[in-house]
C-alpha positions in Angstrom: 13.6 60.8 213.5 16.5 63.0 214.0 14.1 65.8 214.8 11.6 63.9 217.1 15.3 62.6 219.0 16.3 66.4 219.5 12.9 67.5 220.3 12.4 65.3 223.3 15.7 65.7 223.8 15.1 69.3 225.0 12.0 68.4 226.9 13.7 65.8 228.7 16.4 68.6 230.6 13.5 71.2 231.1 11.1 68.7 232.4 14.1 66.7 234.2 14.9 69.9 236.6 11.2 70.0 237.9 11.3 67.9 240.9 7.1 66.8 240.4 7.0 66.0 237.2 11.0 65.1 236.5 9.5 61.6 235.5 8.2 63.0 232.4 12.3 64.0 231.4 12.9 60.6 232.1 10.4 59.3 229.5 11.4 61.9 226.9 14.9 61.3 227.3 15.0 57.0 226.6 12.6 58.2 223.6 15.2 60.4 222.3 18.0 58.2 223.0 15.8 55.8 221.0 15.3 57.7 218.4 18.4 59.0 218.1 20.5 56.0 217.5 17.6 54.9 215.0 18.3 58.4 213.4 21.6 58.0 212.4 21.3 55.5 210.0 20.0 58.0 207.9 23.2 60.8 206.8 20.8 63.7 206.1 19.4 63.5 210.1 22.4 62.4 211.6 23.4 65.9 213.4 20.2 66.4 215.3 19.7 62.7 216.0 23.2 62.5 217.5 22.4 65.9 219.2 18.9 64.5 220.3 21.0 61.1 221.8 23.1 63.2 223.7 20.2 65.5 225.2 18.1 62.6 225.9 21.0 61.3 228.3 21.8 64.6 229.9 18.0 64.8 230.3 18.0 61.2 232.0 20.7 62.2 234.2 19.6 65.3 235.5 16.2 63.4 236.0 17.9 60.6 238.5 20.5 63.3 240.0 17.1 65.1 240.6 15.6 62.1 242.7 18.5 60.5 243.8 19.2 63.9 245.8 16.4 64.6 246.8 15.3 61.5 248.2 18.9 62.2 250.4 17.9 65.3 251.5 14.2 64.1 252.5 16.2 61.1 254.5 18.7 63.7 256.3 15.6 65.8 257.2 13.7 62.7 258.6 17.1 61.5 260.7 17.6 65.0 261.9 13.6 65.6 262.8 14.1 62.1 264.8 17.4 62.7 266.5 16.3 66.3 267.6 12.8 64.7 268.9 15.0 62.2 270.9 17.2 65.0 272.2 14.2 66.6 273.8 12.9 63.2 275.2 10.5 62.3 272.9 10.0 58.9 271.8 7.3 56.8 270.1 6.2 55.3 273.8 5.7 58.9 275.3 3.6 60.1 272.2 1.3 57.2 272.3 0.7 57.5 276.5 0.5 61.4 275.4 -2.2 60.3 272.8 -3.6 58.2 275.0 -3.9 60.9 277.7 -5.4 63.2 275.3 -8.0 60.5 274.5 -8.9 60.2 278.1 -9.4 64.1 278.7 -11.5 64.5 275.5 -13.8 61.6 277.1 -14.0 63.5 280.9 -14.5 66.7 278.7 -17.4 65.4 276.4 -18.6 63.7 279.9 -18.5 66.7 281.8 -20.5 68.6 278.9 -22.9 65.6 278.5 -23.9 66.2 282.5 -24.1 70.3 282.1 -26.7 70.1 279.5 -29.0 67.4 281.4 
């Protein structure tokens, strides 16, 4: 077990620094915390499972540090796109009469065609 725990230990970090597939570190890394603290019971695995317990929570953390910024950065980016729209006058009620415009002269246009080839 000591193995398996320092095994998916290691998978855990590499896998929890890719922002896609971080989940997968998180997975890794509660099996090889698992599996670590079942490891030690034994004396002849007790180096790698302690090593694999202690990878498995790095690998944990880097995975929520991962998500945990980015999900900050993806709500600054959000706030800023919002707050600069605002600054140049444009709210939610302009972009739907703006859509709604746009629906009108796509109706005149097709109508206009419509009449040119009769």
């Amino acid at each position: 077990m000591g193995v398996a725990a320092l095994v998916l230990g290691i998978v855990s970090i590499v896998f929890g620094l890719i922002p896609i597939i971080g989940w997968i570190g998180v997975i890794c890394g509660i099996i090889a915390i698992v599996l670590g603290v079942l490891g030690k019971k034994d004396e002849a695995e007790k180096g790698k499972a302690q090593a694999g317990f202690i990878m498995g929570i790095v690998g944990v953390s880097l995975s929520l540090i991962l998500w945990i910024s980015c999900a900050v950065c993806v709500n600054n980016a959000a706030s800023r796109f919002q707050s600069e729209l605002e600054k140049h006058g444009i709210t939610k009620d302009n972009l739907e009469k703006m859509a709604k415009d746009a629906d009108k002269a796509l109706d005149q246009l097709k109508k206009m065609d419509k009449d040119s080839a009769e």
